[in-house]
C-alpha positions in Angstrom: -11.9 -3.3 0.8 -15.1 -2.0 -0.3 -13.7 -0.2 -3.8 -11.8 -3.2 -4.5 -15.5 -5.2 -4.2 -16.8 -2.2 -6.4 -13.8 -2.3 -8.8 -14.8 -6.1 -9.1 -18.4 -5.7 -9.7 -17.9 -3.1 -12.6 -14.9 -5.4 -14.0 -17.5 -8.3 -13.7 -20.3 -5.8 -15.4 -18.6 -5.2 -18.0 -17.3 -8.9 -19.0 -21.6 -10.1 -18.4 -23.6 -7.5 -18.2 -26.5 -6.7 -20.7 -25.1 -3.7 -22.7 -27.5 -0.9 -20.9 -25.6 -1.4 -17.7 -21.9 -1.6 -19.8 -23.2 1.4 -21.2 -23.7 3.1 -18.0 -20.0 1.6 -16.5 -18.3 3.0 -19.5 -20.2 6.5 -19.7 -19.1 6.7 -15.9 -15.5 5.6 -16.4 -14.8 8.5 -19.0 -13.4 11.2 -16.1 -10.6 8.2 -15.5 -10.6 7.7 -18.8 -9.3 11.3 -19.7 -7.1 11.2 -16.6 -5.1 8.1 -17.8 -5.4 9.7 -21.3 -3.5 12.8 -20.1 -0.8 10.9 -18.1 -0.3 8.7 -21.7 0.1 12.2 -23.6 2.7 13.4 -20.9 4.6 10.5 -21.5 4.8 10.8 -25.5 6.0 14.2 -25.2 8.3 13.2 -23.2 9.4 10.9 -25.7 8.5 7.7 -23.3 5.5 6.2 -24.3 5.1 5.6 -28.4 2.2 7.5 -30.4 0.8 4.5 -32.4 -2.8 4.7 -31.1 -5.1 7.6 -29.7 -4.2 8.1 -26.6 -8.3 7.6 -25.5 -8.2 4.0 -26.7 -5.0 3.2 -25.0 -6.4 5.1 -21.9 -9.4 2.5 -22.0 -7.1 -0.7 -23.0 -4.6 -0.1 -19.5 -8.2 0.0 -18.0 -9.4 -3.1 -19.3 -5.9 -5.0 -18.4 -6.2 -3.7 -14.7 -9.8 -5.0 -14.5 -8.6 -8.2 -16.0 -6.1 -8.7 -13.1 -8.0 -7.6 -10.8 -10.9 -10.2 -11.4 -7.6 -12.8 -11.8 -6.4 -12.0 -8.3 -9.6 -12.2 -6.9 -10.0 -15.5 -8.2 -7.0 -16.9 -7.4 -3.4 -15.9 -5.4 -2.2 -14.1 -8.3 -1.7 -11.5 -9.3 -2.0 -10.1 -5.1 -3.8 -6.7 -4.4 -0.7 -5.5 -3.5 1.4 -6.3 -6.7 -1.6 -5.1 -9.0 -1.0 -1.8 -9.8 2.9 -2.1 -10.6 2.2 -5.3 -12.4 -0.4 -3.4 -14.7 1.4 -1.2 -15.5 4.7 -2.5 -16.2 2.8 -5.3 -18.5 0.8 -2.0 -20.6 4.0 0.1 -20.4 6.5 -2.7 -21.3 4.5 -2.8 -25.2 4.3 1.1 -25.4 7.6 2.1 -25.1 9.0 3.8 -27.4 12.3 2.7 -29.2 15.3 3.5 -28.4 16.8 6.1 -30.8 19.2 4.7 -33.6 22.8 4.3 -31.7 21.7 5.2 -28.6 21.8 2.1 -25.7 18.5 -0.2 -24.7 18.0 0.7 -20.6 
């Protein structure tokens, strides 16, 4: 419980706080940042996720959208703590994948 009530003061930070302590949130977020960069890259070269924007900004965008639900479910009985995670990412992942190839079948 307690990283979700830190998860929720960052996500709170960073939608009202002066810009010294966004400043701070973001400079501290950039090790996550990289991490989710690097799963993003895996998935373009696997030919999963489409290349239309640096990986970094996309990285800090599926970020954003998880604090967004996060402060939602914690306002509210949706989205649940449980369903977070999956529901993030489908809704990010859902509007990067790539197209299907010419001829080949929508899964």
């Amino acid at each position: 419980m307690l990283a979700i009530a830190l998860a929720l003061l960052f996500a709170r930070e960073l939608l009202a706080g002066d810009a010294a302590t966004r400043g701070l949130i973001l400079d501290a977020s950039v090790p996550c940042i990289e991490e989710v960069a690097a799963i993003l890259r895996a998935g373009i070269a696997r030919g999963e996720i489409a290349d239309d924007a640096p990986c970094d900004r996309l990285a800090l965008m599926f970020i954003m959208l998880s604090n967004m639900l996060l402060l939602q479910g914690a306002a509210s009985d949706w989205p649940t703590m449980r369903s977070l995670p999956k529901l993030a990412a489908g809704l990010f992942l859902d509007g990067l994948a790539s197209a299907p190839s010419q001829g080949a079948p929508a899964t």
